[in-house]
DOFITOR-303724 format. One line per field, with one value per residue (C-alpha): x, z, y. Coordinates in Angstrom, 2 decimals. Layout:
DOFITOR-303724
px = c(X, ...)
pz = c(Z, ...)
py = c(Y, ...)
This chain:
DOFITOR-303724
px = c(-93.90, -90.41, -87.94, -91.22, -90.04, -91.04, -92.09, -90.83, -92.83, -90.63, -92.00, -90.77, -90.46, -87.99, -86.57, -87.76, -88.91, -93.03, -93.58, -93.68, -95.67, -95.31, -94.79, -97.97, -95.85, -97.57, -97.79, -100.33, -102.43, -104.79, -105.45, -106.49, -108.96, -110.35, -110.72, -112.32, -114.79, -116.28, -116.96, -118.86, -121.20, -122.61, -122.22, -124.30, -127.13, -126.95, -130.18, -128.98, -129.76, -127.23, -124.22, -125.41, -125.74, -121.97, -120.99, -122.62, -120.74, -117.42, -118.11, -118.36, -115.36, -113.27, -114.64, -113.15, -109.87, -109.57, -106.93, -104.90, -105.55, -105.11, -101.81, -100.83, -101.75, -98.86, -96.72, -96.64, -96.87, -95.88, -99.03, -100.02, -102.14, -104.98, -105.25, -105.07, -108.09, -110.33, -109.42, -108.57, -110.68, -113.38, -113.99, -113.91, -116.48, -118.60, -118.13, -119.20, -122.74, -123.65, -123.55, -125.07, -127.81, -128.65, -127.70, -131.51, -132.37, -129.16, -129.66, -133.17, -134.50, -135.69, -138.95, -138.39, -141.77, -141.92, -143.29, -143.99, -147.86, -146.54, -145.17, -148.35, -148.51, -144.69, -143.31, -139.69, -137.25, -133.63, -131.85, -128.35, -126.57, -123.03, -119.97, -118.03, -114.61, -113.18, -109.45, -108.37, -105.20, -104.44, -101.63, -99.77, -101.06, -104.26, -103.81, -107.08, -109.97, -108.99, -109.45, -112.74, -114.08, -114.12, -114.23, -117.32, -119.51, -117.77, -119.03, -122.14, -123.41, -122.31, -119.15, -115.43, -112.56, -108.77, -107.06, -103.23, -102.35, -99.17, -96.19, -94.92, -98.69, -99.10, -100.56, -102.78, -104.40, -103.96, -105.63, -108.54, -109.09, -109.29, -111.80, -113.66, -113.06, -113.76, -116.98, -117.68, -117.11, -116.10, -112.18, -112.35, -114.07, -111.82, -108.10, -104.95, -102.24, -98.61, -96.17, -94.59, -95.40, -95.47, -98.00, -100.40, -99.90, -100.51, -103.78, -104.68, -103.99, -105.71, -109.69, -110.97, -113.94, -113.20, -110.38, -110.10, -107.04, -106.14, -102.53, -100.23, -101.09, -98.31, -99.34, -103.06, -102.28, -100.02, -103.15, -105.81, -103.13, -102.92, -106.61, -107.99, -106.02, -109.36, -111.65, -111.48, -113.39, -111.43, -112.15, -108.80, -108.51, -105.00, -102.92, -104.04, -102.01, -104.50, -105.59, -106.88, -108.03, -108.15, -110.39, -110.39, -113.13, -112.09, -111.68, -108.18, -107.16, -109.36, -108.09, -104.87, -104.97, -107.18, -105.06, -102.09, -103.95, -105.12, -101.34, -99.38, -101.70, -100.35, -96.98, -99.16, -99.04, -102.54, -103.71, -106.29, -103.73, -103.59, -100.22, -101.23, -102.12, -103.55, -104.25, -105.50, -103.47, -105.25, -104.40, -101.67, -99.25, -101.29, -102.52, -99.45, -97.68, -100.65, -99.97, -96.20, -96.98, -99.59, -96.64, -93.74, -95.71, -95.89, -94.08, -92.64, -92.08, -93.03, -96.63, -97.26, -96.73, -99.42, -98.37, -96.90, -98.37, -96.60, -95.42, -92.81, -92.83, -93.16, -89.88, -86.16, -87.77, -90.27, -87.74, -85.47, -88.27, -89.40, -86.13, -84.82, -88.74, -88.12, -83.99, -84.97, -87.39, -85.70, -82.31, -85.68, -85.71, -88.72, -88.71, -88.41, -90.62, -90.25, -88.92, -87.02, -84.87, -85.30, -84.73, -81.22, -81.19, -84.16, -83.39, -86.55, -87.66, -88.56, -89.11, -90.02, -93.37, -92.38, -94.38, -92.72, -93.48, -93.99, -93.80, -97.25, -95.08, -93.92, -97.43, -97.77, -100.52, -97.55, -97.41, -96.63, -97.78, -95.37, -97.17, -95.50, -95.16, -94.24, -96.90, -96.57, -98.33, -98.75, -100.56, -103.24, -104.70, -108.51, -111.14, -110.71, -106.69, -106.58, -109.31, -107.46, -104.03, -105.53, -107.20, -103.99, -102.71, -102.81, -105.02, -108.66, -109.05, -109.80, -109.85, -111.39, -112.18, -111.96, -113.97, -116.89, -119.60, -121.77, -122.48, -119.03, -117.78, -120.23, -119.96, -115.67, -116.47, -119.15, -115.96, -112.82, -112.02, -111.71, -114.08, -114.47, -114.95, -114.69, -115.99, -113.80, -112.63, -110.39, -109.53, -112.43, -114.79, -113.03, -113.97, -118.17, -119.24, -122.15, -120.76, -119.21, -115.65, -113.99, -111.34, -111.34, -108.14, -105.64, -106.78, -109.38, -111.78, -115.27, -116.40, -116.03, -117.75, -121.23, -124.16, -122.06, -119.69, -121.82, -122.88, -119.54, -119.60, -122.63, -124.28, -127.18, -129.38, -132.65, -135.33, -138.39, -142.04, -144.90, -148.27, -149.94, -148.48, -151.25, -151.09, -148.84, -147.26, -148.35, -144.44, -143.93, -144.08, -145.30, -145.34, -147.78, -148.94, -151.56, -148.52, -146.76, -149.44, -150.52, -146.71, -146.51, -149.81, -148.79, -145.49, -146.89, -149.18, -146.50, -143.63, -145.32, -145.11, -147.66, -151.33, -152.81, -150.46, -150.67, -154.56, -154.67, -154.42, -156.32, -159.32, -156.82, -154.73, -157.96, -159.39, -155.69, -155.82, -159.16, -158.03, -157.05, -153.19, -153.08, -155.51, -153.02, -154.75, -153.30, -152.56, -151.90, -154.50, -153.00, -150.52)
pz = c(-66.38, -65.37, -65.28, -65.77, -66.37, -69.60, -70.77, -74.54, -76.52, -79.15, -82.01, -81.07, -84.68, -85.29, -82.24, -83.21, -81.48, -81.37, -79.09, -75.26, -72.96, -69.37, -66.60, -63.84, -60.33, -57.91, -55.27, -57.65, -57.98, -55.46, -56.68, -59.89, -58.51, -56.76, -59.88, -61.27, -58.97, -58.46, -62.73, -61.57, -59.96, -62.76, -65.44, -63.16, -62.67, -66.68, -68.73, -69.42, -72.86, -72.98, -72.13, -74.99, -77.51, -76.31, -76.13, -79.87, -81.03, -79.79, -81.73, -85.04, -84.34, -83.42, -86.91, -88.94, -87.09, -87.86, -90.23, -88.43, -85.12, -86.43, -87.66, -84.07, -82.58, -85.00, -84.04, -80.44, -80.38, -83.48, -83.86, -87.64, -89.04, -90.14, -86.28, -85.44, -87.76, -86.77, -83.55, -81.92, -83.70, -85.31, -81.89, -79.84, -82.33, -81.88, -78.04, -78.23, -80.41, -78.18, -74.90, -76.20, -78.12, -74.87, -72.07, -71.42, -70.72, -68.72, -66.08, -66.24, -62.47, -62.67, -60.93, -58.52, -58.17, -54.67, -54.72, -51.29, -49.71, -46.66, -48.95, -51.61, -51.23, -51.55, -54.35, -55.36, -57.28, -58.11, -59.37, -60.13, -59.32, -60.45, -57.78, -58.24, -59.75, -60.85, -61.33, -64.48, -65.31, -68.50, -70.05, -73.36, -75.46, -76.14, -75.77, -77.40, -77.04, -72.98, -72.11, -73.94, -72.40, -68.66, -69.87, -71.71, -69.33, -66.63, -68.06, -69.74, -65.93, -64.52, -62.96, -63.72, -64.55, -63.55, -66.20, -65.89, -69.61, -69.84, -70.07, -73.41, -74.89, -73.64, -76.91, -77.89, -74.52, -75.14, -78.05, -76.37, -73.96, -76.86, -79.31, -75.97, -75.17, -78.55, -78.49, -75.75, -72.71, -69.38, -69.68, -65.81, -66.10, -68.01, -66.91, -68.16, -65.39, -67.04, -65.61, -64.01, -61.04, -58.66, -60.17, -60.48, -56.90, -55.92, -58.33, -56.12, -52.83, -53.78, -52.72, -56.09, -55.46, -57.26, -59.15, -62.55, -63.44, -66.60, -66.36, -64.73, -61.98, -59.86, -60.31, -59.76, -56.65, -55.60, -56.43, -54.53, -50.79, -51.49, -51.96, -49.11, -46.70, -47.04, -48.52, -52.00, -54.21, -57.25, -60.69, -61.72, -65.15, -64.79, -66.61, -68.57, -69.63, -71.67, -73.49, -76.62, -77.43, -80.00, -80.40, -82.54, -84.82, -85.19, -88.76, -88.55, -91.71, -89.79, -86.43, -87.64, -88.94, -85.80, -83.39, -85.57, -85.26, -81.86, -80.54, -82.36, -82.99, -82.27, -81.55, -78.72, -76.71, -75.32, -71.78, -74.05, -76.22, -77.19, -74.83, -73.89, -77.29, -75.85, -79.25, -79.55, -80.15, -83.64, -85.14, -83.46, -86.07, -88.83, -86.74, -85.95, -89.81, -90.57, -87.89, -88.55, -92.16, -91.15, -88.71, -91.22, -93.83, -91.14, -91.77, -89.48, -89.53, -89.28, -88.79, -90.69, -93.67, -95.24, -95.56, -91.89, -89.80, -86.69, -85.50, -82.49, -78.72, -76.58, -75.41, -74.44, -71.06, -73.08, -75.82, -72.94, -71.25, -74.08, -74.92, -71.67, -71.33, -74.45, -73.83, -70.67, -71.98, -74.55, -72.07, -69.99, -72.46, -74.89, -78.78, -80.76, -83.64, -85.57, -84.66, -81.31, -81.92, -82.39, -85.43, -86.16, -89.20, -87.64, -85.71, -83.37, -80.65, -82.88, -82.26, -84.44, -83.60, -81.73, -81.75, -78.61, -78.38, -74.69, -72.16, -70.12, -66.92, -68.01, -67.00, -63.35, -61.45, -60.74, -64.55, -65.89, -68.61, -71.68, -73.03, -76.46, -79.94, -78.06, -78.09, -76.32, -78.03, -76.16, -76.72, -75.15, -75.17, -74.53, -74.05, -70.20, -70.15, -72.27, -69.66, -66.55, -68.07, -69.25, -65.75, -63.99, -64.05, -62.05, -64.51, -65.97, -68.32, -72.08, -73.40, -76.59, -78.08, -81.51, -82.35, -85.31, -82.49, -80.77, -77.73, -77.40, -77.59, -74.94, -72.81, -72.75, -72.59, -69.02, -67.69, -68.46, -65.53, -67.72, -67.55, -71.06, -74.05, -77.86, -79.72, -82.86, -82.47, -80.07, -78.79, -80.24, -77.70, -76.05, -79.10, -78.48, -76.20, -75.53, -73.92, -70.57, -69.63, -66.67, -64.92, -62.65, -60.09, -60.45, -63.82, -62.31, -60.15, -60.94, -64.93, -67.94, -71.16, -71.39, -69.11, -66.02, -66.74, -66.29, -63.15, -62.12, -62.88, -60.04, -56.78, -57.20, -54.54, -53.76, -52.68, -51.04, -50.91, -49.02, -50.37, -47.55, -45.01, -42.90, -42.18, -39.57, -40.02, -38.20, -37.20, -35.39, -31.88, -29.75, -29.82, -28.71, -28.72, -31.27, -33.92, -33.31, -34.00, -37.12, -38.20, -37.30, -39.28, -42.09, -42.77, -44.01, -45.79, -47.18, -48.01, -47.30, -50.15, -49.45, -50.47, -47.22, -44.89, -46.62, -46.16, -42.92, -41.04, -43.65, -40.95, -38.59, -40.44, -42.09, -38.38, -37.75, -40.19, -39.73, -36.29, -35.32, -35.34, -38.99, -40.48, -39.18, -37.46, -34.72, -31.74, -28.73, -26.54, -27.10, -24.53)
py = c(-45.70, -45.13, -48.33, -50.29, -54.14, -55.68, -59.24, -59.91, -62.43, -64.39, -66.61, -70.03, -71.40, -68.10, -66.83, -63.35, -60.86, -60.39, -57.71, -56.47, -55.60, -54.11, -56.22, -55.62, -55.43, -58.07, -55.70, -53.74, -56.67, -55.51, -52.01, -53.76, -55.77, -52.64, -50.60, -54.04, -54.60, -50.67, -50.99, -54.33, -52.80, -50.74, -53.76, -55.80, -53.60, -53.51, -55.83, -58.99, -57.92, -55.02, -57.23, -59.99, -57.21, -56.35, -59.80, -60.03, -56.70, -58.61, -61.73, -59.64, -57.50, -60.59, -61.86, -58.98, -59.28, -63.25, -63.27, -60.93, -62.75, -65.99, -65.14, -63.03, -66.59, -68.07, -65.83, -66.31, -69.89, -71.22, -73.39, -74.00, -71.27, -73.98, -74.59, -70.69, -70.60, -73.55, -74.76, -70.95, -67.94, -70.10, -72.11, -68.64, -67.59, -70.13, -70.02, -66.41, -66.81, -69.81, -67.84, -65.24, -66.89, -68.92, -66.13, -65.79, -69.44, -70.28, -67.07, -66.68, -67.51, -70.84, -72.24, -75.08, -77.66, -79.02, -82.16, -82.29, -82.00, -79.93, -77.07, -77.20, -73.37, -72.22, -70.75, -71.83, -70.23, -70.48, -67.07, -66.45, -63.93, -62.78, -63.52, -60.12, -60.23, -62.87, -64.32, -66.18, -67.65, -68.97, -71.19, -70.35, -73.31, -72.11, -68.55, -67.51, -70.03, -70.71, -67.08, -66.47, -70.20, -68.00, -64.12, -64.44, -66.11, -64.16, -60.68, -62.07, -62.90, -59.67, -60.06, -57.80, -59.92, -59.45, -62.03, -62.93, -64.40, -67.08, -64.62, -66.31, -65.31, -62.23, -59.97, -62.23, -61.60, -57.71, -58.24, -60.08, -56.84, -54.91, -56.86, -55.95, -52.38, -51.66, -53.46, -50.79, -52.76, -50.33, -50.24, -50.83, -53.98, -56.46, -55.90, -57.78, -57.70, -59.67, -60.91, -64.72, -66.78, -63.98, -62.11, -65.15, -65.73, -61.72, -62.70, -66.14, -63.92, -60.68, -59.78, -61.84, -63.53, -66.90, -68.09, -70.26, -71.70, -73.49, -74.80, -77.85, -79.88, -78.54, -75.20, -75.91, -77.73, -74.33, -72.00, -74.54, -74.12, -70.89, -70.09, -72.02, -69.59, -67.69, -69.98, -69.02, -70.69, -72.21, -73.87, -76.01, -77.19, -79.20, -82.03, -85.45, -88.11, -89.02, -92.65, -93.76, -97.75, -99.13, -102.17, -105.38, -104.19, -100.36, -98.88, -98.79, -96.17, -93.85, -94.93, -94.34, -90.80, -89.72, -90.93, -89.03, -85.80, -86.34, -86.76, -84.61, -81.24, -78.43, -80.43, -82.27, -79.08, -79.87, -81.02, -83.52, -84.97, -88.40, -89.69, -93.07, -95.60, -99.30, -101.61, -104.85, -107.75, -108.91, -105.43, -104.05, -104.25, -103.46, -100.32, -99.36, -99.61, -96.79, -94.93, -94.38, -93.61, -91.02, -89.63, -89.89, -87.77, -84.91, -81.75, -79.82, -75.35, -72.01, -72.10, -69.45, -71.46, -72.79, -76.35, -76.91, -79.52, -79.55, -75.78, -75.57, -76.51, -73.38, -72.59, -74.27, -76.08, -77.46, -79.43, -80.57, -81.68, -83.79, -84.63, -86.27, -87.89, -89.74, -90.61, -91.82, -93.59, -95.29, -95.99, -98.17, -100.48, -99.48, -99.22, -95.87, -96.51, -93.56, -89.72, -89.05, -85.86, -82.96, -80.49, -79.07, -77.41, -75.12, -72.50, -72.99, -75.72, -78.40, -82.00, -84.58, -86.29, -89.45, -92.82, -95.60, -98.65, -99.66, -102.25, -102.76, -102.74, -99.20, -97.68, -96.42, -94.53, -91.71, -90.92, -87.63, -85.27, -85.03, -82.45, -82.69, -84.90, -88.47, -91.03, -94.42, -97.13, -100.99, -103.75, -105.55, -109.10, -107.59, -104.65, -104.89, -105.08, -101.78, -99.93, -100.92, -99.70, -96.17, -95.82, -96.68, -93.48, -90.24, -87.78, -88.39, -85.59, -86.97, -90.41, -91.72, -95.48, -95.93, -99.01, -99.79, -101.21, -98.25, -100.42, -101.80, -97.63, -96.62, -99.74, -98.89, -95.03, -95.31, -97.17, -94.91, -92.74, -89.18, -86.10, -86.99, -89.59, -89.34, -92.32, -92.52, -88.80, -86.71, -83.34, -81.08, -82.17, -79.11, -76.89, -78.22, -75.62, -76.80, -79.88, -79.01, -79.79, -81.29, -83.63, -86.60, -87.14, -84.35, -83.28, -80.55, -79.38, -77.71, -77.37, -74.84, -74.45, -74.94, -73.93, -76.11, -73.45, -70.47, -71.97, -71.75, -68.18, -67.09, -67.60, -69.90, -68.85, -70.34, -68.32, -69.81, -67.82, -68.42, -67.23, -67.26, -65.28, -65.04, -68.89, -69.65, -73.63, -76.39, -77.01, -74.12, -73.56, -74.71, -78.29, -80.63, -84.41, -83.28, -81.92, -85.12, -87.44, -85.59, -85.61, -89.81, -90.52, -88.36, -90.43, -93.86, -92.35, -90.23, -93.06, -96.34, -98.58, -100.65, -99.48, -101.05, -98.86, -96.09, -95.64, -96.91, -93.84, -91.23, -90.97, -89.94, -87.82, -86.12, -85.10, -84.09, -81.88, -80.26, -79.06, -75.73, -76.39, -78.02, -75.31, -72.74, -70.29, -68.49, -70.89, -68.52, -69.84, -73.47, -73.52)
């Protein structure tokens, strides 16, 4: 391709140079989907048991390239190689073998009982059926485990995929495609198409039949205006500003290096991180001494290197970003507790994980995402102070309560406004396929993971049988006093709740119903 534009990928811990790929011009976008959707047509009329012995093919491929993808994963995005391992290629593993081992139960067509007397002889059913081709935009932070979450069940139930990876990630997603095409998936089928904002928008605006977005709220909110121009459907995994609390009776040494992990993993470069830290008053300060000594001992660098905690942020807009959050922050009248700045003797965009301690006043329901190493922490005088201020905010993605009492974790949990709760955990409830995953307020729209995600993935339709078609119903035309008083006896003794009323009229109903109209025969002589 002649004068084709490229996209370079750069480690972010080094500055150096990864690779390139081709920029996909916008204005192509539509021929893509094209090509996409005429290899649909074959893959769907494929057994479900072909594509799960693909799928399964995949899986073991992606498990002899671990190391190398692991380390491809470091490379683009600087995240420690541990992380790479467990929480990237290990977790897309395991997201692979559980849609494939349960592929037959989740799109199997699925009886429906009707419990209702009138429809006695109907046969219900619920099937599922693929959608076509779907869009799917993915963010940078996650540039492995994201992607699979909506390409596998997309091509598992039949349907192509067009998939626009973040342009700082972009061969990780190459490599993706080919774990795939070498699996012997159709080339056609699964498409990579790279490039910035105007290609996800050619994406959003092209004939795709639905669209899933993992990304920032702004963006999402962009993608939902722009897809309702024709109705097209959207799943919108978006921001969090998410909360942890800490009660009176939590174990705090564990507390402590959870809530360490759950802020600051890969350099907090997650849309569940830990941002928001409400303690109670009786162990604030001895919570917060083991929390700074979990965050001192961090160690910051290439992640590549085996005993690096905390890898880079993504880029240059990222560190100013989190630099002028935490300035400002600090110039408002809150106390730095430990970290702050960022890195200078590195040559990458580090910043040192940074625990604030804040005012309650501070917290607002316009709140932002950081998206980076700060944490605020505050303190609260009880269990319902600390659930009001993490609900007073914009998001509901993720929260967690770290506490020693079951009941007093669930009872806190039902009443945080977040798609989801960890008791005494965080962040890997992403990494449980099995467990569904979705946002409240302008954290996201529709579900992934899970068998809710599948469902995302098809057209439920409902199909209704009757097996005896050579009954006509009594509610058809035409109508007559003798249908309506059949219809008003049947009622109480249908819904009454009383056993007196609901007998009542069973002589009546019964001699109803052993006329001509409600035994169904043939009524043209009843006019």
């Amino acid at each position: 391709m002649l004068n084709a534009k490229t996209i370079t990928s750069a480690n972010p811990a080094t500055l150096e140079t990864v690779g390139q790929v081709i920029v996909t011009p916008p204005e192509s976008v539509a021929a893509v989907v094209a090509e996409v959707r005429q290899a649909q047509t074959d893959w769907a009329a494929r057994p479900l048991k072909t594509r799960t012995k693909l799928l399964r093919q995949a899986q073991q491929i992606m498990l002899g390239q671990a190391d190398a993808l692991a380390a491809l994963i470091c490379a683009e995005t600087g995240r420690p190689r541990v992380e790479a391992l467990s929480l990237e290629v290990q977790s897309g593993l395991d997201l692979m073998g559980y849609y494939a081992a349960h592929a037959h139960r989740f799109l199997a067509d699925h009886r429906v009982p009707l419990h209702h007397p009138f429809f006695w002889r109907r046969e219900s059913r619920r099937i599922y059926q693929p959608l076509g081709v779907l869009g799917i935009i993915t963010p940078w932070n996650w540039p492995l485990l994201i992607p699979l979450g909506g390409i596998v069940p997309a091509l598992l139930s039949g349907n192509g995929v067009v998939f626009k990876p973040s342009e700082l990630t972009p061969l990780v997603a190459e490599r993706i495609r080919s774990i795939f095409i070498e699996a012997g998936l159709p080339e056609a089928l699964l498409q990579t198409v790279h490039g910035h904002a105007d290609t996800g928008t050619a994406l959003v605006q092209s004939p795709v039949d639905k669209i899933f977005f993992t990304g920032s709220t702004q963006v999402g909110h962009a993608i939902y205006t722009q897809a309702a121009a024709d109705l097209k459907k959207c799943v919108l995994e978006m921001g969090g500003s998410d909360p942890a609390i800490v009660c009176a009776d939590a174990d705090l040494n564990t507390a402590a290096a959870g809530i360490a992990w759950g802020a600051f993993t890969n350099a907090g470069q997650n849309c569940n991180s830990i941002e928001r830290l409400f303690v109670h008053k009786d162990v604030s300060n001895a919570l917060i001494d083991k929390l700074l000594d979990n965050v001192r001992h961090l160690r910051l660098g290439n992640g590549m290197a085996a005993d690096t905690d905390i890898g880079p942020l993504a880029s240059q807009a990222q560190l100013n970003k989190i630099r002028d959050n935490v300035s400002k922050e600090i110039r408002n009248g809150s106390c730095l507790l430990c970290g702050g700045e960022g890195l200078q003797d590195k040559k990458g965009y580090f910043f040192q994980p940074t625990v604030i301690l804040r005012d309650k006043s501070r917290y607002s329901e316009k709140d932002d995402e950081l998206f980076g190493p700060v944490l605020w922490v505050t303190e609260v005088e009880t269990d319902d102070e600390a659930v009001a201020l993490a609900n007073r905010s914009a998001f509901g993605l993720a929260s967690s309560v770290w506490t020693g009492d079951r009941k007093r974790g669930r009872a806190i949990a039902r009443r945080l406004e977040a798609g989801t709760c960890m008791i005494n955990d965080s962040i890997v409830s992403f990494g449980l396929t099995e467990a569904g995953w979705t946002g409240l307020k302008n954290s996201g729209i529709g579900w992934v993971h899970g068998e809710k995600g599948l469902d995302e993935m098809v057209n439920i339709k409902y199909i209704n049988r009757d097996t005896q078609p050579h009954r006509q119903n009594f509610w058809w035309f035409p109508y007559n006093g003798k249908m309506a008083a059949a219809i008003k006896n049947a009622m109480p003794f249908l819904f009454s709740s009383k056993w007196a009323d609901k007998f009542k009229p069973l002589p009546r109903l019964i001699a109803h119903f052993s006329g001509d109209i409600l035994l169904n025969k043939p009524r043209a002589d009843k006019h």
